[in-house]
Each structure stands twice: as C-alpha cells, then as structure tokens.
C-alpha positions in Angstrom: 208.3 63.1 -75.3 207.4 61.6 -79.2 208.5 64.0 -82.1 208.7 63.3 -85.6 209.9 65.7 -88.0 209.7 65.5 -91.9 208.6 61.8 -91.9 208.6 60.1 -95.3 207.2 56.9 -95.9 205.5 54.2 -97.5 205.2 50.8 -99.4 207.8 50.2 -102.1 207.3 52.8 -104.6 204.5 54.5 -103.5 204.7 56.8 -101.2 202.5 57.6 -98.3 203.8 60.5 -96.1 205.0 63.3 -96.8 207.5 65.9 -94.6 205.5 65.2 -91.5 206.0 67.0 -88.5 204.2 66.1 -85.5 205.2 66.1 -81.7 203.3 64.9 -78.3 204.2 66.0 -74.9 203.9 64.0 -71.8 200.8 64.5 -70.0 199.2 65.6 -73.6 196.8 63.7 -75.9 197.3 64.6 -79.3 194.6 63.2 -82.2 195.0 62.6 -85.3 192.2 62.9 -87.7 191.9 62.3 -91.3 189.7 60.8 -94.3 190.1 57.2 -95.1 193.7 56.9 -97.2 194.6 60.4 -95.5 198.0 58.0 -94.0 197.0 58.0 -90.3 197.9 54.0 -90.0 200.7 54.6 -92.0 202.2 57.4 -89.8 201.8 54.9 -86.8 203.5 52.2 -88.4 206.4 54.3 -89.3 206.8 55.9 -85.8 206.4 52.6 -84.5 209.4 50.6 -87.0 206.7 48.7 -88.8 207.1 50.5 -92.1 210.8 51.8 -92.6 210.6 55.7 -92.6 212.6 56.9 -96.3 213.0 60.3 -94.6 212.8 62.2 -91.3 213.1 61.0 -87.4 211.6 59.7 -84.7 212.3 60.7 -81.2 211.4 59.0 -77.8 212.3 61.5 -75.2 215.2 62.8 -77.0 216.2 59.4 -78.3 216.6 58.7 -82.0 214.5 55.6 -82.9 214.1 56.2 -86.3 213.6 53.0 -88.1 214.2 50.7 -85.5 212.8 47.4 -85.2 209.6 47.1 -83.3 210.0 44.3 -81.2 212.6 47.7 -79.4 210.0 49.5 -79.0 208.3 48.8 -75.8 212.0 49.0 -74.2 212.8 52.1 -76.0 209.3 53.6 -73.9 206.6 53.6 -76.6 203.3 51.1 -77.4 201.5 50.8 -80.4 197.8 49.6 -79.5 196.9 48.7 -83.3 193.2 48.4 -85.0 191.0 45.9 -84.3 192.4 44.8 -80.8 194.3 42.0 -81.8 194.2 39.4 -78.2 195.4 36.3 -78.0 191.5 34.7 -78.2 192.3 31.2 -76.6 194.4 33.0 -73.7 192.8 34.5 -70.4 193.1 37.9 -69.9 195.7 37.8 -67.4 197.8 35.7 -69.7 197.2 38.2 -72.4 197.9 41.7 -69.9 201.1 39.0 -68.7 202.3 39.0 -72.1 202.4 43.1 -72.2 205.1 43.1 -69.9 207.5 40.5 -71.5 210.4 43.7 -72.3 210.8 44.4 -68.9 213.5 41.8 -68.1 211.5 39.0 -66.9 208.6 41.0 -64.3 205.1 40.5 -64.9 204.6 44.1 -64.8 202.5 45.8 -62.4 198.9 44.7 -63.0 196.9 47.0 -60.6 197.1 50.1 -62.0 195.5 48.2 -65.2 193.0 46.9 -63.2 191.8 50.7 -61.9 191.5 51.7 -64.7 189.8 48.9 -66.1 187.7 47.8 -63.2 185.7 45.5 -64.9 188.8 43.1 -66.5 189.4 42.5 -62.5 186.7 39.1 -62.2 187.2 38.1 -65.7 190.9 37.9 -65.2 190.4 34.3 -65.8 188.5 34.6 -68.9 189.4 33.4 -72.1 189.7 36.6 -74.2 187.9 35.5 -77.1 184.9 35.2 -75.1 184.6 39.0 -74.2 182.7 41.3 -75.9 184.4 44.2 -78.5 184.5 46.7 -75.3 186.7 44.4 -72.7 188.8 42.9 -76.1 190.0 47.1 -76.2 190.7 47.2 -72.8 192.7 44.3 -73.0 194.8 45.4 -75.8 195.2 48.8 -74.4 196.1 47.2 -70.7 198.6 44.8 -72.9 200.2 48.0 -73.7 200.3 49.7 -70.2 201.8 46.5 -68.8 205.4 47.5 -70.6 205.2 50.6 -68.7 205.6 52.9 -71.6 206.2 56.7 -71.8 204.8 57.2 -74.7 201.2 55.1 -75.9 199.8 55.2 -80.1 196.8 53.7 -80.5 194.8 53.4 -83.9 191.4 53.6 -83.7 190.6 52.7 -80.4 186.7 53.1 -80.3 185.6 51.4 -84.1 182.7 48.9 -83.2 182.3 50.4 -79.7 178.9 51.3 -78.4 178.8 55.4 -77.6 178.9 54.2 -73.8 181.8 52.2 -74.5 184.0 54.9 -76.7 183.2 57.2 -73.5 184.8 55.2 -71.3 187.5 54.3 -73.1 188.6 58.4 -73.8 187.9 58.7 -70.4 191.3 56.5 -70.0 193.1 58.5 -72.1 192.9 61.3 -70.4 193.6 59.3 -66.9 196.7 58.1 -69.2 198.0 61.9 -70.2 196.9 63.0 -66.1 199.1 60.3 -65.1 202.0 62.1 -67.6 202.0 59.6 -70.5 202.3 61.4 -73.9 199.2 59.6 -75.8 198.9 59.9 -79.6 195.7 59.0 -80.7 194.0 58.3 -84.2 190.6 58.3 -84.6 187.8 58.6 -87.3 185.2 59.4 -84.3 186.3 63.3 -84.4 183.7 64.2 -82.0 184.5 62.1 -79.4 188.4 62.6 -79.7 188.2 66.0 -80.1 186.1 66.0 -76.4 189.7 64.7 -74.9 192.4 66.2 -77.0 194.9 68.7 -76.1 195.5 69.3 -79.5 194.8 67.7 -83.0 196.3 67.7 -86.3 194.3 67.0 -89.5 196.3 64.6 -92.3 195.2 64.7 -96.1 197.0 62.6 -98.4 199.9 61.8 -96.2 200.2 65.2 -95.0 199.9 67.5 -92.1 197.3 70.2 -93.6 196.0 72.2 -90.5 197.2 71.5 -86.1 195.5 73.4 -83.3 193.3 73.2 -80.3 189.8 71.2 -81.0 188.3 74.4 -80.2 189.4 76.4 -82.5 189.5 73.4 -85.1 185.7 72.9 -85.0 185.1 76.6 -85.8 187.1 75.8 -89.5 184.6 75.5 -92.2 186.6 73.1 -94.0 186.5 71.0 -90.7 183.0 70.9 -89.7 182.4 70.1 -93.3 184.7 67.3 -93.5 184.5 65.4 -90.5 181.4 66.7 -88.1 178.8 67.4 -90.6 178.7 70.3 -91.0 177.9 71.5 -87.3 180.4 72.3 -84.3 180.6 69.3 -82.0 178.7 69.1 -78.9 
C-alpha cells in the first residue's frame, strides 16, 4: 500500500536520508525506530510532501506521489498524524474531527467509527480541545486523521507525554487500524511498546535503514537490546 524506495532527502545542503527503502502493507503496522537525529521525522515529512524528496519515490497503492504537495495528500489516501498533537485548542472536538474530513468533497466524514474506537471523545464532543488532557488531544489528532478516510495512516510519535495506560490504549488502536486493513507506519522512541503491536520494524541510523525484521527476532540483536531496550529483551 505505501512503498518508498531509495529516498533522499533533507534541508538545503545537508542531507538527511539516505537510499531508503521501506514498504507497508495494508492491514500491517510497520515501526520505525531509531536514536534521536537517526531521520525518522524526516522520512515522514518526505513521504508526506513536507520536505521535497532529492531522490527516490513514493508510492500510495501503486500511485506515484513523490514530492507532491501535502495539502494532496489526504485525497491521494494517506494521513500524517505529526508530533505533539497539534488541535485546534479554541475548537470543540467535533469541530476539530469535522475538519479531518475537509478533502472529501464537502462530507463531514463518517464520525462513528471514530467514536468506537475512541469511546471516550463521544460526551466531550462538545469540548473545547484545549481543555483535554495529553491522552484525548492524541485521540483527537489521530481521529482528525481517520475522518479523511485514508488508506494509508503515519504518525510520529504517538505516545510521548502519555501515561503507560494511555500509550496502551492508543497501540491498541493501531492494531484495530491494521485489522480494519489500513497500512499504518508508525515512529516511535517507546520501542517496547511498539514493538508489542508491530508486524515488522525497521531500525534507522543516521538517515539510513541499518537492520528490518520481525520484533521478535529484533529484540534477540545485541546491538538492539543495547541500543534501545536496555539491554534486556522486552517484556
């Protein structure tokens, strides 16, 4: 459903990623770990049209969208739920899911399917969103995305800030997301919790794709457990 292949890019001169190849298949979640600087943002932003790719593609479902803009995104089947949630704080939160759904040619999108898997955005749908806490803000965003209807969902960081409680229930989504055949591409410094839902996982260092497999056989690496669980296979 998403493939890249050999993705360059970056900021002016400097260059981020390097010949990355990386695909996602509906009804799969795929995570992306990586150190701080390793170009996980950076590959989002370039799938998604916000940094201009200098080399490679990007593929929606067979569709070549390298380097379009990303207000064609959503129509073109892919969201981008970025870092740090991002609502609209003076808006309620059926105004903000509302506002998801603005690229499908005037429908307010279908809100219910949100709403189960959110269950408790359902009495605050009145709400102003700036007066939720860190938790319902995430569900917002991420049920901002789902309103477009999308194929394919990216989401940086989903759980930073979250209480444990709070990150379980949000990967619990993602995989209700993948069950219900999206293609979900996730990046996430909490390696233990995304590894619990992934299908598979690739592992960036300095803008490049060093090591891919099943989180099984990932947390077994040395090099792995070392660098992002501790030292110790994940429970």
């Amino acid at each position: 459903m998403l493939e890249v292949k050999q993705l360059d890019a970056g900021y002016g001169a400097l260059r981020v990623l390097h010949d990355v190849d990386l695909r996602v298949e509906a009804g799969e979640v795929v995570a992306v770990v990586g150190s701080n600087g390793a170009g996980k943002t950076t590959l989002l932003r370039a799938i998604n049209g916000i940094v201009s790719p200098t080399a490679g593609s990007v593929e929606i479902d067979g569709r070549n969208v390298t380097g379009k803009p990303t207000e064609r995104m959503a129509g073109f089947g892919m969201t981008h739920v970025p870092e740090n949630r991002l609502c609209f704080p003076s808006l309620t939160v059926r105004d903000n899911l509302d506002l998801g759904a603005w690229s499908r040619r005037g429908s307010k999108g279908e809100l219910e399917p949100v709403l189960e898997l959110f269950p408790r955005l359902r009495p605050r749908l009145q709400q102003v969103c700036g007066t939720l806490s860190g938790g319902e803000q995430q569900m917002v965003a991420i049920g901002r995305g789902l309103m477009a209807d999308p194929k394919v969902i990216i989401l940086d960081e989903p759980s930073v800030g979250l209480a444990p409680k709070v990150v379980a229930e949000i990967m619990g989504v993602m995989t209700q997301l993948a069950e219900r055949g999206l293609a979900v591409l996730l990046v996430e410094q909490n390696v233990r919790a995304s590894f619990k839902i992934a299908d598979r996982a690739v592992v960036m260092q300095r803008g490049r794709v060093v090591v891919e497999g099943v989180p099984a056989e990932l947390i077994e690496m040395p090099e792995v457990r070392a660098a992002y669980l501790g030292g110790a296979a994940a429970a």
